[in-house]
C-alpha positions in Angstrom: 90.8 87.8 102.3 92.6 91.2 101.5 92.5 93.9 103.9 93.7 97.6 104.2 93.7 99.2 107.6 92.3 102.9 107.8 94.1 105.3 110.6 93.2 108.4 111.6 93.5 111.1 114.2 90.9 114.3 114.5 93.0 117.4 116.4 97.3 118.3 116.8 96.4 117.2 120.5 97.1 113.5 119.4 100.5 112.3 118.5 101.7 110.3 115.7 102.1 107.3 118.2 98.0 107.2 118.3 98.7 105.7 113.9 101.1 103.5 115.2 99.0 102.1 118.0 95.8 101.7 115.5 97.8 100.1 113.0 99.6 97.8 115.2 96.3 96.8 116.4 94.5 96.5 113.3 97.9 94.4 112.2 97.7 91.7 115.1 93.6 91.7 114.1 94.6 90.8 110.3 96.8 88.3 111.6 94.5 86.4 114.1 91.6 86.5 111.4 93.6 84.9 108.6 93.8 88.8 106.4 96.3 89.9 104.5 97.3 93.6 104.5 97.2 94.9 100.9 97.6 98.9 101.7 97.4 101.5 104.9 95.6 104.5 104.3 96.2 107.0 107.0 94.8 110.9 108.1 96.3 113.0 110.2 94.6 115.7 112.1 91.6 115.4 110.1 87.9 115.2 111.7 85.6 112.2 110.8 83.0 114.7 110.6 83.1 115.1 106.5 84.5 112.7 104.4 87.0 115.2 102.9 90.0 113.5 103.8 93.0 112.6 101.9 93.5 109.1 102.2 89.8 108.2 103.1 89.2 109.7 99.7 91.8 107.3 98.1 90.5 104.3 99.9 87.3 104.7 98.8 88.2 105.6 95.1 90.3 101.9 95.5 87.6 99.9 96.9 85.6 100.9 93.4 88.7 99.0 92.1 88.1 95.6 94.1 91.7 96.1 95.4 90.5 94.7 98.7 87.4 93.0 100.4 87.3 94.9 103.7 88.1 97.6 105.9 89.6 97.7 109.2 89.9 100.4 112.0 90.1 100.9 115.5 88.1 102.8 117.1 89.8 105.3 119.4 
């Protein structure tokens, strides 16, 4: 099953290790569930309170492309 892993952090009071600790995460989930990573899709200081967000707006666009059959976050 192909994957992509969505990051994101919501003020400049998080650092940039908070990515690398969801991706890391959502990595070693992949892994122990048999998924492979097709493409990382990551917003930075962006609030999951509207959907106007960079990369969130690519994934989705992608998903309408079957480029992958799931999603996978942490939640933080």
């Amino acid at each position: 099953m192909n994957a992509v892993i969505y990051a994101r952090y919501s003020s400049s009071n998080q650092r940039e290790e908070s990515i690398e600790g969801q991706v890391r995460e959502c990595k070693a989930y992949a892994e122990k569930n048999g998924q492979t990573i097709v493409g990382i899709y990551i917003d930075r200081a962006r609030s999951a309170r509207t959907d106007n967000r960079p990369d969130f707006q690519r994934m989705v666009k992608d998903s309408s492309k079957n480029k992958f059959d799931t999603i996978i976050v942490v939640e933080v």
